[in-house]
C-alpha positions in Angstrom: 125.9 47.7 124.8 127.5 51.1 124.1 126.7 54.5 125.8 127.2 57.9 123.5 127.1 61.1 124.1 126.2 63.3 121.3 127.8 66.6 121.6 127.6 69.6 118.5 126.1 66.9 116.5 129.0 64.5 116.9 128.4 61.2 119.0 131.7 60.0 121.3 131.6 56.7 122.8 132.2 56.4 126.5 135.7 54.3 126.2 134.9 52.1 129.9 131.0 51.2 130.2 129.7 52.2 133.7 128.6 49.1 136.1 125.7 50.5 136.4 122.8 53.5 135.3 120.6 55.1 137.6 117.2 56.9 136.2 115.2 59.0 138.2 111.5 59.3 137.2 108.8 60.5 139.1 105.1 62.1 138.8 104.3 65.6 140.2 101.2 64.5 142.0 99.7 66.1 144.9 97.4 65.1 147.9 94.4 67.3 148.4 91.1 66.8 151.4 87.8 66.9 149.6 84.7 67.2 151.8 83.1 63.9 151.9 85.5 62.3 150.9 89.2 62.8 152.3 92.1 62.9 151.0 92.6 62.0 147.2 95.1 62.1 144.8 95.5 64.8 141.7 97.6 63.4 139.1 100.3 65.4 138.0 102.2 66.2 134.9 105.8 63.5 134.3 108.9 64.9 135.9 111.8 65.6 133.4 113.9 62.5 134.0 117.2 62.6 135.7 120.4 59.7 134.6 123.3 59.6 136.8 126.4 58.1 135.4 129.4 56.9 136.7 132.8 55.8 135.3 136.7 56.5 134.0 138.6 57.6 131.5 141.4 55.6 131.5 145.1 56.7 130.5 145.5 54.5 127.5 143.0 52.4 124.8 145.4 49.5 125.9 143.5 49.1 128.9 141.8 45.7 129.6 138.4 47.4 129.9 138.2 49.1 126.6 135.9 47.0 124.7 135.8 49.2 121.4 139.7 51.2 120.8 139.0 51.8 117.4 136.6 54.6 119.2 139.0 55.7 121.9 138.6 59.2 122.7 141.2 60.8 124.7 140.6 61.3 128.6 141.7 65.0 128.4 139.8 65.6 125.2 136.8 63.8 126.6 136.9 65.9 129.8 137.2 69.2 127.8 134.2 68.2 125.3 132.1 68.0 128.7 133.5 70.8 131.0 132.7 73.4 127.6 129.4 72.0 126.9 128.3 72.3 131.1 129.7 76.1 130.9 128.6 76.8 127.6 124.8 75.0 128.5 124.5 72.6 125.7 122.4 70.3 125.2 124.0 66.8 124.7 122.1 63.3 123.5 122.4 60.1 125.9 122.1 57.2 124.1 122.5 53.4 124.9 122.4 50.8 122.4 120.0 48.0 122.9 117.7 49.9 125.2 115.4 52.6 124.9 117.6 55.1 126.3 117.9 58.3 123.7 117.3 61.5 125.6 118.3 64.9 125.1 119.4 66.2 128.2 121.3 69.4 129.6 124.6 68.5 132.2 123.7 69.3 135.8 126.8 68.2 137.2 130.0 67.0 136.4 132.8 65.5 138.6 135.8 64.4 138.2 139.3 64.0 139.9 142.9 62.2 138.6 144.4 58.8 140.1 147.7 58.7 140.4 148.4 55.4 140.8 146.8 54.8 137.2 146.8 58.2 135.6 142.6 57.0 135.0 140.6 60.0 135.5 137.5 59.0 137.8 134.0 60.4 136.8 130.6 61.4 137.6 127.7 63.0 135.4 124.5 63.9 136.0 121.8 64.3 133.3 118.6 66.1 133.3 115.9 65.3 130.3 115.1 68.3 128.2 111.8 69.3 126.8 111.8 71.6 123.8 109.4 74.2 124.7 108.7 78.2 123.2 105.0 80.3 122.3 105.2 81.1 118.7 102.6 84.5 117.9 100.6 84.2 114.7 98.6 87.1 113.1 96.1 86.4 110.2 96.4 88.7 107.3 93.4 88.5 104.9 93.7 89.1 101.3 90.8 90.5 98.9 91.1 88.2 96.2 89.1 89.5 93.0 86.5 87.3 91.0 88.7 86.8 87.9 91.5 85.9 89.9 89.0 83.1 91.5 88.0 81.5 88.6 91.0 81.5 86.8 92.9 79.8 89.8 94.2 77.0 89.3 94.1 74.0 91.9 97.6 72.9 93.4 99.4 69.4 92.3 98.8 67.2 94.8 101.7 66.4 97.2 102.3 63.7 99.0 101.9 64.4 102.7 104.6 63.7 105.1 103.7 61.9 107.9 105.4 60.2 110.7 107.6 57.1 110.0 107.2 57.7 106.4 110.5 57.4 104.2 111.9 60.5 102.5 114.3 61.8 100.2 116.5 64.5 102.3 118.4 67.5 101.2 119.1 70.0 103.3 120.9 71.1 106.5 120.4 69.4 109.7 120.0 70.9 113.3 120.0 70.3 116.8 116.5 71.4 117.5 113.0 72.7 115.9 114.0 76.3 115.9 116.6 75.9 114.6 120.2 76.1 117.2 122.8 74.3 116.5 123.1 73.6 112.3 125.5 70.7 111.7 125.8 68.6 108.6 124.0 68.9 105.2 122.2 65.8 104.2 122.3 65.4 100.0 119.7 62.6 98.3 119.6 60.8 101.4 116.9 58.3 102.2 115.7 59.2 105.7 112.9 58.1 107.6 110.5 61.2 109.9 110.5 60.3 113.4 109.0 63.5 115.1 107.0 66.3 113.4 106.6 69.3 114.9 104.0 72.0 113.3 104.8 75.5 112.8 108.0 75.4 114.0 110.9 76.6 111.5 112.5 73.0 111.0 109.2 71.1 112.0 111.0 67.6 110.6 113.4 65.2 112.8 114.8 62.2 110.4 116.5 59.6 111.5 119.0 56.5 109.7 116.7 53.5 108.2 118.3 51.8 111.7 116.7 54.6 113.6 120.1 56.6 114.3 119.0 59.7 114.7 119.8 62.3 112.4 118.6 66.2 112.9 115.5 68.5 112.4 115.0 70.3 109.0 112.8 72.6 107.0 109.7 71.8 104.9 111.5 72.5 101.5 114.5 69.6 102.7 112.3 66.6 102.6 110.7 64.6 99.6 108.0 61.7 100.6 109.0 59.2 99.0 
């Protein structure tokens, strides 16, 4: 089992796995007295979903505990990548290997404070789920099309559709999001596979590894159905 967290696109492995993971998930339902019949229960909307982590950074990847060194960050570096993304408000990615754990999530709190008996830097981080959310405004323009122009148009080639876990052929620039924040890498002929679509947004395409690593969100013209 390995724990990343994906920070401006790039993923960093957390060099000492915690002992354990705490998620916080709750409903917000409320009670309410009906005449005739009591009290009863309205069911709410899910509460975002809340992962509390904690660990160390240790001095050296020589330690006993690090079970991957070829992916050894530094504890310094790894405590600067998290104290500019909390300040800065970025969204980073949680994800755990062998579970269902992949969340995008803003930092609510980070702790930490040096040992000096073992120059390990003690930690604590507190994740919050985030939900991409914004109101797009549409107007409809109508266009006065003349009768020549109707019988003399010619039908479309068909396409085919994209769709949901279909596979694709991928060129284009990747992002962190729908709207478009955060453009990282640039994918070229790359066989991808849609994960999430959403409609009318400016990158409405997430694509992901054929292992289900997740990739980024592009625009209509960057995919191909295969």
């Amino acid at each position: 089992m390995k724990f990343y967290l994906q920070i401006d696109g790039k993923r960093y492995l957390l060099p000492v796995n915690p002992s354990e993971i705490e998620i916080d998930k709750s409903s917000n339902n409320s009670s309410n007295e009906v005449v005739a019949l009591g009290e009863i229960t309205q069911i709410g909307p899910e509460s975002l979903k809340e992962v509390s982590i904690e660990s160390f950074f240790p001095k050296s990847k020589t330690s006993n505990l690090v079970a991957y060194p070829n992916e050894f960050v530094a504890q310094d570096k790894f405590v600067d990548l998290l104290d500019k993304a909390q300040s800065a408000g970025k969204l980073v990615r949680l994800t755990i290997t062998t579970t269902k754990v992949n969340m995008l999530a803003t930092i609510e709190n980070f702790k930490y404070s040096y040992n000096d008996a073992s120059g390990d830097i003690y930690y604590s981080i507190e994740l919050k789920q985030y939900r991409e959310y914004g109101a797009k405004y549409m107007t409809t323009v109508k266009k006065k099309v003349s009768e020549a122009k109707k019988v003399a148009k010619r039908p479309k080639p068909q396409t085919k559709k994209i769709t949901k876990g279909c596979k694709v052929i991928c060129n284009g620039r990747l992002h962190r999001d729908s709207y478009g924040s955060g453009p990282g890498l640039v994918e070229k002929n790359a066989t991808r596979i849609v994960n999430f679509i959403a409609p009318g947004r400016k990158f409405p395409y997430h694509v992901t590894l054929l292992n289900g690593g997740w990739r980024g969100w592009v625009d209509e013209k960057s995919v191909k159905r295969i």
